[in-house]
N, C-alpha and C positions, 0 to 999 in steps of 0.2 A: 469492463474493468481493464482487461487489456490494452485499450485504448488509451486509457489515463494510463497509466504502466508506461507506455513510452513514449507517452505526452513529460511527463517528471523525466524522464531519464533523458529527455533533450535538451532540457531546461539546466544551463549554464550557471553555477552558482560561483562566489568570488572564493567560496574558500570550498575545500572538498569534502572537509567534515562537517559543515551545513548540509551537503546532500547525502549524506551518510546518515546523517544524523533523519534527514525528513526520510529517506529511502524506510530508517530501522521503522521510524514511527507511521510509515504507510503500512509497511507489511504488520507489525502486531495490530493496526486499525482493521487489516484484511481476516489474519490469523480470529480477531475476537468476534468478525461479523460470521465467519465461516464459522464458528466453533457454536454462533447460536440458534437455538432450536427454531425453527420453520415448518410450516405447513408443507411447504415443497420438499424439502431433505424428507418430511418423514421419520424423525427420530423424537 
């Protein structure tokens, strides 16, 4: 995951609030995969 993380953050976009905008919309894709239940977390 780290890897993609700043694989995006080197990737050059023409305007700054397109990478703002994908940055906001990676992390709540992140936020919502982390927050659900797994065998592995154990919750």
């Amino acid at each position: 995951m780290r890897d993609m993380a700043g694989f995006l953050s080197k990737i050059n976009y023409p305007d700054h609030s397109t990478q703002k905008a994908v940055t906001w919309l990676v992390r709540a894709l992140l936020i919502k995969l982390s927050n659900k239940p797994t065998v592995k977390s154990g919750r």
